[in-house]
HTML snippet that shows the backbone in 3Dmol.js (N, CA, C, O; Angstrom):
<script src="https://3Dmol.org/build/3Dmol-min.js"></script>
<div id="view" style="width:600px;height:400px;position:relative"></div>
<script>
const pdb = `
ATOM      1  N   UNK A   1     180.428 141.678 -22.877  1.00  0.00           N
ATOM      2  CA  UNK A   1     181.537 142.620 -22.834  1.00  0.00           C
ATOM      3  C   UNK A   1     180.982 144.021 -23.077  1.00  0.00           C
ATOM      4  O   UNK A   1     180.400 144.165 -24.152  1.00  0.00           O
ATOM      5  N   UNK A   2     181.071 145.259 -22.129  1.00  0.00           N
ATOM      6  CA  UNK A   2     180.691 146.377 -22.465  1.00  0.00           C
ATOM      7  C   UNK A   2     181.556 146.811 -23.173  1.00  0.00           C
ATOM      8  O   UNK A   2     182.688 146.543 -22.771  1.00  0.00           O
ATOM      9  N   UNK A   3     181.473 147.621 -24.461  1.00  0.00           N
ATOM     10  CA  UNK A   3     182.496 148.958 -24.743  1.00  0.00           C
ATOM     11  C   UNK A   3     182.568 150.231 -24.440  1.00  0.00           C
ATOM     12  O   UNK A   3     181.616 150.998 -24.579  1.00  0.00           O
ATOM     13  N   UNK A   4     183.355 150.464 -24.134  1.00  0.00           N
ATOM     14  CA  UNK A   4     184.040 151.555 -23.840  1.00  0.00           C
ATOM     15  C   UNK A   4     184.560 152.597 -25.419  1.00  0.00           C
ATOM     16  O   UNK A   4     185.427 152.300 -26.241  1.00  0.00           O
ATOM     17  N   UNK A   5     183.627 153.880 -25.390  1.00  0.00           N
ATOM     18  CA  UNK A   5     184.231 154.621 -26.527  1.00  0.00           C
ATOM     19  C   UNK A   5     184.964 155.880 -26.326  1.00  0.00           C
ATOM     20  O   UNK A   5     184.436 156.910 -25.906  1.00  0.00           O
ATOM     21  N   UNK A   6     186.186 155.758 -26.637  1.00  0.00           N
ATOM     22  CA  UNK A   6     187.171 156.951 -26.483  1.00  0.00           C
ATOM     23  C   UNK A   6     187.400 157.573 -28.405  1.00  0.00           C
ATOM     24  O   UNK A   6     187.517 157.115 -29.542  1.00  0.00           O
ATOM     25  N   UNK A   7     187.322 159.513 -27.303  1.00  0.00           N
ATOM     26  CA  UNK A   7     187.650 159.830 -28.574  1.00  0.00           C
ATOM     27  C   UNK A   7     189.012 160.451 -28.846  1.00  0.00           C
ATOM     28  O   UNK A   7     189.161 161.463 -29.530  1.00  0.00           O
ATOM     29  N   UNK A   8     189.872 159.859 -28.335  1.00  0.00           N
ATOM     30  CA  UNK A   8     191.364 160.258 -28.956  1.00  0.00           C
ATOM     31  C   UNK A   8     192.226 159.154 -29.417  1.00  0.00           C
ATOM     32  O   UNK A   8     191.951 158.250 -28.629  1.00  0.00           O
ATOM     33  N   UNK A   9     192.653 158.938 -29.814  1.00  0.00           N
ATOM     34  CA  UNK A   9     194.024 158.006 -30.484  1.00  0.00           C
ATOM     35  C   UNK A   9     194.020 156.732 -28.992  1.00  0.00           C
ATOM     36  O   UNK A   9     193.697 155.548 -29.080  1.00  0.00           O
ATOM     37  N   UNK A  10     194.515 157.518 -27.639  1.00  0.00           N
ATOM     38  CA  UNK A  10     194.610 156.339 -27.175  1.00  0.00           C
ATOM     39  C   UNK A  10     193.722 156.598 -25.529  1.00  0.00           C
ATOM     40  O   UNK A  10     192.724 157.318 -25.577  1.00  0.00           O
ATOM     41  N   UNK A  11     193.983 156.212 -24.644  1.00  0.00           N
ATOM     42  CA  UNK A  11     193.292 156.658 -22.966  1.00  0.00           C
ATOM     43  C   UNK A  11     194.487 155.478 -22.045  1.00  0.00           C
ATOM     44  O   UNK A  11     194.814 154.317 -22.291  1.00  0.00           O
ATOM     45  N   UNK A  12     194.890 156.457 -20.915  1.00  0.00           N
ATOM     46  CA  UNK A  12     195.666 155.769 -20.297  1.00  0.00           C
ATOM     47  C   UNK A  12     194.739 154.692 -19.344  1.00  0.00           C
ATOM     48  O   UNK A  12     193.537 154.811 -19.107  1.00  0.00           O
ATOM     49  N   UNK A  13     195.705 153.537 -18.836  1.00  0.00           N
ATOM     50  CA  UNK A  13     194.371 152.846 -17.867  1.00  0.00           C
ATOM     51  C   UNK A  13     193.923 153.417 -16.734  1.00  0.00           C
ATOM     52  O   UNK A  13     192.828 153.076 -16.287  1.00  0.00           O
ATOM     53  N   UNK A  14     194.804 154.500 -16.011  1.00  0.00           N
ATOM     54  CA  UNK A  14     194.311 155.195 -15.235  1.00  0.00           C
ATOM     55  C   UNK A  14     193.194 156.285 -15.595  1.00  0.00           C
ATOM     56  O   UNK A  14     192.172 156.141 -14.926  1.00  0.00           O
ATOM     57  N   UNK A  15     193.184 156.756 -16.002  1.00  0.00           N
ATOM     58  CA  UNK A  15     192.024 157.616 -16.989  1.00  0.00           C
ATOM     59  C   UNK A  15     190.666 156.741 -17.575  1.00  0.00           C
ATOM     60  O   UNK A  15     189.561 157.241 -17.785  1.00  0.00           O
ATOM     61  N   UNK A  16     191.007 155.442 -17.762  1.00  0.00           N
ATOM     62  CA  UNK A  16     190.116 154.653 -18.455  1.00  0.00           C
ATOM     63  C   UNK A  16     189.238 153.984 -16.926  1.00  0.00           C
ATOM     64  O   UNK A  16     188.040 153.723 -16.816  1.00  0.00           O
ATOM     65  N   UNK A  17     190.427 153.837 -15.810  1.00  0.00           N
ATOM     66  CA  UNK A  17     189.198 152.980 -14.849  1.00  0.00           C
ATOM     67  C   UNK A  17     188.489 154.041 -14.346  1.00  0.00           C
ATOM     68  O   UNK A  17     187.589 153.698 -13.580  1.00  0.00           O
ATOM     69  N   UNK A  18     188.633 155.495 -14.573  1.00  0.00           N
ATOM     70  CA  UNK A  18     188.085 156.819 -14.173  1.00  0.00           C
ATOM     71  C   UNK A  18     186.660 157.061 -15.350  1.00  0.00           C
ATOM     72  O   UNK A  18     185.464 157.162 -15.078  1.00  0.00           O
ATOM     73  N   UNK A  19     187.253 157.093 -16.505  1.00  0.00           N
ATOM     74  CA  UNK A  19     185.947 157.567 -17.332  1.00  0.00           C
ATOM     75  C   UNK A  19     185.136 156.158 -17.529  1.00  0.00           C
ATOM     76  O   UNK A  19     184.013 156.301 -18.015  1.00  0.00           O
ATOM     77  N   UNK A  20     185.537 154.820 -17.224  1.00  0.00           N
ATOM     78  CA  UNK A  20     183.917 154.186 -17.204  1.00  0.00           C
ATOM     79  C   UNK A  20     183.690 153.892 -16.082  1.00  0.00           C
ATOM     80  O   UNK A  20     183.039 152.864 -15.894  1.00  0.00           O
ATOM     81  N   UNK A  21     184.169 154.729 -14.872  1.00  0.00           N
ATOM     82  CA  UNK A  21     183.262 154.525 -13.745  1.00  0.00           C
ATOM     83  C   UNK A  21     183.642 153.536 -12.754  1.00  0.00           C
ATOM     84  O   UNK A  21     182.876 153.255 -11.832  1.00  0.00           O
ATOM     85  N   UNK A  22     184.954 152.906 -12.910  1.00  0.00           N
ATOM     86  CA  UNK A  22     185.167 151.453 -12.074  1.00  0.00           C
ATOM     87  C   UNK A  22     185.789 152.319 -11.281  1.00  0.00           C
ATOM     88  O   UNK A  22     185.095 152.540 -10.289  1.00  0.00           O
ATOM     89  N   UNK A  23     186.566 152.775 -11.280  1.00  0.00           N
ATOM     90  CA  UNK A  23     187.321 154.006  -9.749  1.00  0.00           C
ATOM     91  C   UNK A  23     186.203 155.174  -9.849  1.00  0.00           C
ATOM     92  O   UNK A  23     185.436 155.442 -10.773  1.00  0.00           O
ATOM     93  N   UNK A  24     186.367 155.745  -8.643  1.00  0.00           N
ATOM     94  CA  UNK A  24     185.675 157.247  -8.716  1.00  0.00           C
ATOM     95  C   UNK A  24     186.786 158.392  -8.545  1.00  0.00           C
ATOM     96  O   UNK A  24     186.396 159.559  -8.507  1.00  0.00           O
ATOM     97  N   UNK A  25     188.193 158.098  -8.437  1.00  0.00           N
ATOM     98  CA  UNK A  25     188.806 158.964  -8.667  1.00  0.00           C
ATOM     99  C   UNK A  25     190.429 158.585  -9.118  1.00  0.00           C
ATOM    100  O   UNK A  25     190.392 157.390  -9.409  1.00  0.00           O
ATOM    101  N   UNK A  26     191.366 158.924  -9.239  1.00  0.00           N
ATOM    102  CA  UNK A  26     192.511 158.893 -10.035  1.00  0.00           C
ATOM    103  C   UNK A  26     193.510 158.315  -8.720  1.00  0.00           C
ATOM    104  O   UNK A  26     194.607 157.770  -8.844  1.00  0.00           O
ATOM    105  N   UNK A  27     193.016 158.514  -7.860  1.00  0.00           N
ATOM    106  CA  UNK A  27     193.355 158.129  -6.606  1.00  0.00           C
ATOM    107  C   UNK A  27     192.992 156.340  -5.916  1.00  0.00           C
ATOM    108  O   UNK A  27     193.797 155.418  -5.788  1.00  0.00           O
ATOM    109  N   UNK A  28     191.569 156.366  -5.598  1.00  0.00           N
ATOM    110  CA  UNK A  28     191.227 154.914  -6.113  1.00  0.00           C
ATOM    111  C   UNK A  28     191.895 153.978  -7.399  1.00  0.00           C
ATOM    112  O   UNK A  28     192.335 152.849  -7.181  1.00  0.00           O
ATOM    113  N   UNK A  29     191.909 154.639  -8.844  1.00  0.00           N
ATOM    114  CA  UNK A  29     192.675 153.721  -9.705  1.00  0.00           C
ATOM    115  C   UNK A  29     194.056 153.389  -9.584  1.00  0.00           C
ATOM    116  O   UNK A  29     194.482 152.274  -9.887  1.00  0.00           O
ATOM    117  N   UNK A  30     194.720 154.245  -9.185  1.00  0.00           N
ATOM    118  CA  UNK A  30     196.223 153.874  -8.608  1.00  0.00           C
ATOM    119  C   UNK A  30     195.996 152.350  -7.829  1.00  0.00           C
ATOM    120  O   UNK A  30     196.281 151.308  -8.419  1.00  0.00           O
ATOM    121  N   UNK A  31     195.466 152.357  -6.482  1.00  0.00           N
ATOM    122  CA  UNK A  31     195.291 151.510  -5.876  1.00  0.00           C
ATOM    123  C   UNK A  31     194.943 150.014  -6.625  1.00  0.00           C
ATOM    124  O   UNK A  31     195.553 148.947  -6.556  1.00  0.00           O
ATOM    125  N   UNK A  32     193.938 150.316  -7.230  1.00  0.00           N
ATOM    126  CA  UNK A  32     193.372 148.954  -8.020  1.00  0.00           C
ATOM    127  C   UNK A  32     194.957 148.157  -8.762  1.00  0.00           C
ATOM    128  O   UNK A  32     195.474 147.044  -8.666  1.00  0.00           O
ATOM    129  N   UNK A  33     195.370 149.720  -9.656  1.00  0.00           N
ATOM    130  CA  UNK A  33     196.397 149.032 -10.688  1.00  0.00           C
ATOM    131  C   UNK A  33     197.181 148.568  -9.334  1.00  0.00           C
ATOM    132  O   UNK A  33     196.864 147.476  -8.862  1.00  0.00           O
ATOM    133  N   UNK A  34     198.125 149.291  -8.727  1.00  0.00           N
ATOM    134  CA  UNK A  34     199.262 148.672  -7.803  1.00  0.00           C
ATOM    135  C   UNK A  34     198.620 147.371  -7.163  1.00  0.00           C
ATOM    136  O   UNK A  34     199.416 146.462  -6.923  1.00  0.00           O
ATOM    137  N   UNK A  35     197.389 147.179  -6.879  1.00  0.00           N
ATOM    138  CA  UNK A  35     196.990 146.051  -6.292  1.00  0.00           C
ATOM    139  C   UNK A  35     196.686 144.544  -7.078  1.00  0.00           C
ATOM    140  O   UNK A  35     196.316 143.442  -6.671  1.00  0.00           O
ATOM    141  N   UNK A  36     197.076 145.152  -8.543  1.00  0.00           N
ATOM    142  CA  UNK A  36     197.124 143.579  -9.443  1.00  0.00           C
ATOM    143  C   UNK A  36     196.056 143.602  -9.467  1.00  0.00           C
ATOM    144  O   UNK A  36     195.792 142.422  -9.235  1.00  0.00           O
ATOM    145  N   UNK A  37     194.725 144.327  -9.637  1.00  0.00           N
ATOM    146  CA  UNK A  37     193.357 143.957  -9.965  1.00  0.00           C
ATOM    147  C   UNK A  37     192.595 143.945 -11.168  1.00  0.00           C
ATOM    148  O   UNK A  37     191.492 143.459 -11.418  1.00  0.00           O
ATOM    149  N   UNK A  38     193.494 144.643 -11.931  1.00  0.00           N
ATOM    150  CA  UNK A  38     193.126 144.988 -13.646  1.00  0.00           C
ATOM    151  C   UNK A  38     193.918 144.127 -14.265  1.00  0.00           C
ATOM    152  O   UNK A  38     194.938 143.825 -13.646  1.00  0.00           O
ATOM    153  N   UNK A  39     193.743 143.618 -15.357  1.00  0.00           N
ATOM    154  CA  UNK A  39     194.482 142.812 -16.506  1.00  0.00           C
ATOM    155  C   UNK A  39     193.898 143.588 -18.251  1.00  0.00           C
ATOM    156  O   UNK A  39     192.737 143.713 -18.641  1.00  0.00           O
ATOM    157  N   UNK A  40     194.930 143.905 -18.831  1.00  0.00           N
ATOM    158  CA  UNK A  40     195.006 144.111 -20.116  1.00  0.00           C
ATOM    159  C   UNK A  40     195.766 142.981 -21.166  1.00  0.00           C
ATOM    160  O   UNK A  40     196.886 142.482 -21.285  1.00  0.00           O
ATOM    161  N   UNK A  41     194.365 142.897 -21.885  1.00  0.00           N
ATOM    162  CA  UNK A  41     194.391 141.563 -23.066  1.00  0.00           C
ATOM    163  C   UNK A  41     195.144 140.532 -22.222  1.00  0.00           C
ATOM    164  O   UNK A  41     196.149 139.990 -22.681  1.00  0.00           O
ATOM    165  N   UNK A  42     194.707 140.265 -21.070  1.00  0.00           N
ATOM    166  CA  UNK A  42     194.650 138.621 -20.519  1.00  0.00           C
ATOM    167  C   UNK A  42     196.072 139.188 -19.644  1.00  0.00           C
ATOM    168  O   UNK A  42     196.795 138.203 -19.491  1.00  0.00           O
ATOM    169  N   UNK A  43     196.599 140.201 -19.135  1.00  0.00           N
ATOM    170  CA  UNK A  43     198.021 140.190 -18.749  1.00  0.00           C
ATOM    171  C   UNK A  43     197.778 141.419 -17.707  1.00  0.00           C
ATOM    172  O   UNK A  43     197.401 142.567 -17.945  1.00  0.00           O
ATOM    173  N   UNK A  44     198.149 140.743 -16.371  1.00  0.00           N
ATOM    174  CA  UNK A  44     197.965 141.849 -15.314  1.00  0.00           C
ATOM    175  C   UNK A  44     198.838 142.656 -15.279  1.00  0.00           C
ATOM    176  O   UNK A  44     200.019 142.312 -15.307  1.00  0.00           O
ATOM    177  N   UNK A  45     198.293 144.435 -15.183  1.00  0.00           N
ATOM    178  CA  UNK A  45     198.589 145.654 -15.475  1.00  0.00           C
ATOM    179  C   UNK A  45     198.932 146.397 -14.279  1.00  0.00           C
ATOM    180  O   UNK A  45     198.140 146.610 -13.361  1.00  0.00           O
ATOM    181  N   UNK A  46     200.292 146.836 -14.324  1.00  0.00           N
ATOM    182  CA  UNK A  46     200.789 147.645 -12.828  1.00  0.00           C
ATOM    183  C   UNK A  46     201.240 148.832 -13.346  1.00  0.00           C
ATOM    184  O   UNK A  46     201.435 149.770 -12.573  1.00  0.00           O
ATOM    185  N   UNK A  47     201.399 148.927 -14.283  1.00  0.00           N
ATOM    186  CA  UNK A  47     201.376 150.458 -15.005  1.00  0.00           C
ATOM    187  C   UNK A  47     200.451 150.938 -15.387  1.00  0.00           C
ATOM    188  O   UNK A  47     199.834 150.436 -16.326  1.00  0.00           O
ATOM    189  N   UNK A  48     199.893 152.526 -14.537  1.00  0.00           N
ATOM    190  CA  UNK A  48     198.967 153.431 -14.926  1.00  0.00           C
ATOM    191  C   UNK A  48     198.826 154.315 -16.114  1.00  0.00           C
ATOM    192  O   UNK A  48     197.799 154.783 -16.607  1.00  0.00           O
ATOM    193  N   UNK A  49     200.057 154.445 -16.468  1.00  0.00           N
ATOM    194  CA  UNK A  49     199.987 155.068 -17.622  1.00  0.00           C
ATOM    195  C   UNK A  49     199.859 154.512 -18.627  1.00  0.00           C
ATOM    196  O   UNK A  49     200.007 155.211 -19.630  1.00  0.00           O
ATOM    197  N   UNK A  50     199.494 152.864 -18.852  1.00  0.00           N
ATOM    198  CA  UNK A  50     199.589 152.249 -20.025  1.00  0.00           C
ATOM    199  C   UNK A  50     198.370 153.111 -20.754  1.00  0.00           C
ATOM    200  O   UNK A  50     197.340 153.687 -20.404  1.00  0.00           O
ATOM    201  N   UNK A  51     199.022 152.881 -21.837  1.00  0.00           N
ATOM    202  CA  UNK A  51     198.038 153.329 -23.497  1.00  0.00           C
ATOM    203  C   UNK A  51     197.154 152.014 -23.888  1.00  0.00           C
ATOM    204  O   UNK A  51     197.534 150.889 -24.210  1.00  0.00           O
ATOM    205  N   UNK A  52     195.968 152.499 -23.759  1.00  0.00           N
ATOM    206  CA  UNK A  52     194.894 151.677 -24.353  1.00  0.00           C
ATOM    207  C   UNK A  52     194.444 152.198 -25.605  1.00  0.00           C
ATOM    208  O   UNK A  52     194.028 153.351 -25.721  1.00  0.00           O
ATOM    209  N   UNK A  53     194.525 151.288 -26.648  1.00  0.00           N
ATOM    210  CA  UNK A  53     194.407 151.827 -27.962  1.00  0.00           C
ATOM    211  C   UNK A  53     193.153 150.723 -28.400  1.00  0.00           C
ATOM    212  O   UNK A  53     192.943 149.643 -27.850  1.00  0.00           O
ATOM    213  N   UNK A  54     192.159 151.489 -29.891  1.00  0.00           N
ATOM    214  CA  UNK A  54     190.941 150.413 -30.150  1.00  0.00           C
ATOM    215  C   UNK A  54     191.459 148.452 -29.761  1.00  0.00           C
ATOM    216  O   UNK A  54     192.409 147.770 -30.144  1.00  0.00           O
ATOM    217  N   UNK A  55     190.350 148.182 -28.912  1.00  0.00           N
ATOM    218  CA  UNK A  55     190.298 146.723 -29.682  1.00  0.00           C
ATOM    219  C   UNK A  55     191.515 146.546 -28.271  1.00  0.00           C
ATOM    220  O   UNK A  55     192.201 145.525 -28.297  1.00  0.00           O
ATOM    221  N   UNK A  56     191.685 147.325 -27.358  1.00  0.00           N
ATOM    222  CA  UNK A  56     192.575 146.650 -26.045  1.00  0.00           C
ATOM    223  C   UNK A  56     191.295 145.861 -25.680  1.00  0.00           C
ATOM    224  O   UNK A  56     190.279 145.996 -26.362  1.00  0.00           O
ATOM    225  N   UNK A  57     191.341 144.991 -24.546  1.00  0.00           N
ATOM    226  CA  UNK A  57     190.175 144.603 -23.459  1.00  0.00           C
ATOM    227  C   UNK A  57     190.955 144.521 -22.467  1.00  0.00           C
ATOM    228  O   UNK A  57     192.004 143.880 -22.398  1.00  0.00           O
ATOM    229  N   UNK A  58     190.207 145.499 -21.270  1.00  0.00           N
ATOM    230  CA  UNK A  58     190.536 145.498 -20.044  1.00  0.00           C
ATOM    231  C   UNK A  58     189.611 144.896 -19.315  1.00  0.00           C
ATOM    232  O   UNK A  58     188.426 144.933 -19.648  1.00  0.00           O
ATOM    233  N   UNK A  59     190.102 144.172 -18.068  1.00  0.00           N
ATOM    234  CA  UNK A  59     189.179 143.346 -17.184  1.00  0.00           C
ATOM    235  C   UNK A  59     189.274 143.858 -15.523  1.00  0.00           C
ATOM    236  O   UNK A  59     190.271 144.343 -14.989  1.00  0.00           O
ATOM    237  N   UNK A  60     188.556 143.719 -15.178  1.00  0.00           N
ATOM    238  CA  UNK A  60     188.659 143.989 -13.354  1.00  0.00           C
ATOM    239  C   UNK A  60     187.176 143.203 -12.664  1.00  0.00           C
ATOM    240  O   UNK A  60     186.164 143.895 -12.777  1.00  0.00           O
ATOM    241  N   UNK A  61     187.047 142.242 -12.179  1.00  0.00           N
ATOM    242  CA  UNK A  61     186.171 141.799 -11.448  1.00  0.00           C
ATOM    243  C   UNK A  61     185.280 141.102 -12.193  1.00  0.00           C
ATOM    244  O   UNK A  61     184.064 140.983 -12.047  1.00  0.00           O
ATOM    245  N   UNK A  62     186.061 140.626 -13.059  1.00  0.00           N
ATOM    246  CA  UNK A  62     185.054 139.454 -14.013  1.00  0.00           C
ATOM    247  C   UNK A  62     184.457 139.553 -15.014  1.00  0.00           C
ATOM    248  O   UNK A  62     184.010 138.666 -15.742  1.00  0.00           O
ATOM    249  N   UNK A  63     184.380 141.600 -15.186  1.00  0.00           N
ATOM    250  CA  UNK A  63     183.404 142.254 -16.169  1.00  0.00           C
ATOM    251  C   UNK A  63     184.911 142.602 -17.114  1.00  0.00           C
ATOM    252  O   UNK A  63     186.032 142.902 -16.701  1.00  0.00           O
ATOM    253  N   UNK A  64     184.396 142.419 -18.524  1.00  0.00           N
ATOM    254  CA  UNK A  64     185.471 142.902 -19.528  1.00  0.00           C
ATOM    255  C   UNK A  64     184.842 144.263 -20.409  1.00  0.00           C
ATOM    256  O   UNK A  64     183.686 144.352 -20.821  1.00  0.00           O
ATOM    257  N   UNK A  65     185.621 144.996 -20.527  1.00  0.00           N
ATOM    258  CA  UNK A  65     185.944 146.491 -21.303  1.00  0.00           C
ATOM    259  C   UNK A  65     186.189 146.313 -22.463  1.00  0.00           C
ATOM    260  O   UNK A  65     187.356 145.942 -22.584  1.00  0.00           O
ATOM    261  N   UNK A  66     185.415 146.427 -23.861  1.00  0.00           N
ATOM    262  CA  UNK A  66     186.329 147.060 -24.858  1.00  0.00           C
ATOM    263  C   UNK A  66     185.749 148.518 -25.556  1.00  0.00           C
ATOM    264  O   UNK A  66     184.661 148.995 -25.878  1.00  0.00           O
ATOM    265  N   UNK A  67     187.421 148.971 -25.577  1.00  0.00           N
ATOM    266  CA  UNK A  67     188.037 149.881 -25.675  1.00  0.00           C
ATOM    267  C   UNK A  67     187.941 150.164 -27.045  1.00  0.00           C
ATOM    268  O   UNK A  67     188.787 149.626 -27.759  1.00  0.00           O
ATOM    269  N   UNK A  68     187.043 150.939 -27.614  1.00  0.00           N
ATOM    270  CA  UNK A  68     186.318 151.421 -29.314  1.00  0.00           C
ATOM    271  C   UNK A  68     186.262 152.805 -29.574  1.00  0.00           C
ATOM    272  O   UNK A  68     185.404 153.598 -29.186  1.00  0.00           O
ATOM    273  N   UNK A  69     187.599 153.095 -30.503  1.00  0.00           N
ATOM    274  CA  UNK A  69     187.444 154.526 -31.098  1.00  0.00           C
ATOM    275  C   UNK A  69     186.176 154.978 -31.561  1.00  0.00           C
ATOM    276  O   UNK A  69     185.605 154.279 -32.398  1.00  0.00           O
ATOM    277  N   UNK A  70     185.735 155.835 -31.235  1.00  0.00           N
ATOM    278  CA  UNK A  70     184.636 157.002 -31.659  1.00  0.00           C
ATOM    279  C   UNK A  70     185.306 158.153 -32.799  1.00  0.00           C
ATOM    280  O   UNK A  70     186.242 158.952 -32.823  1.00  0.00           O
ATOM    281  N   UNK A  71     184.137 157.665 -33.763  1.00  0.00           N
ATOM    282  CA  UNK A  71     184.549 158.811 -35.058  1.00  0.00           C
ATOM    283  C   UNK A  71     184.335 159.616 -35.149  1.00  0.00           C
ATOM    284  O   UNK A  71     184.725 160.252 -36.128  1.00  0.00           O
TER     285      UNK A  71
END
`;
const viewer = $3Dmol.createViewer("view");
viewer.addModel(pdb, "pdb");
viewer.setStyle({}, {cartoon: {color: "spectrum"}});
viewer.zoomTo();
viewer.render();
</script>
């Protein structure tokens, strides 16, 4: 499982498949989410704006994300 370290309170999933690199733009991540390709903590995600807060795990293509506040 890679982590992912954000430094604010929370990162939306659209923002999140942007800053580790799985979309290359905000445009691509739309697509992924509307296309049922991401799942948060085991539950597929069609909302972009969801809030990922420490200790979420996001998945897309077999590889899992967690999501670790930076102090």
């Amino acid at each position: 499982m890679e982590k992912v370290f954000i430094k604010d309170e929370y990162i939306t999933l659209g923002q999140f498949l942007k800053f580790s690199g799985i979309a290359d733009s905000g445009n691509i991540a739309k697509f992924i989410i509307q296309d049922g390709l991401v799942s948060v903590n085991n539950e597929v995600c069609y909302m972009r704006g969801k809030k990922l807060r420490e200790n979420d795990i996001v998945e897309f293509e077999g590889q899992k994300y967690l999501v670790v506040h930076e102090d």
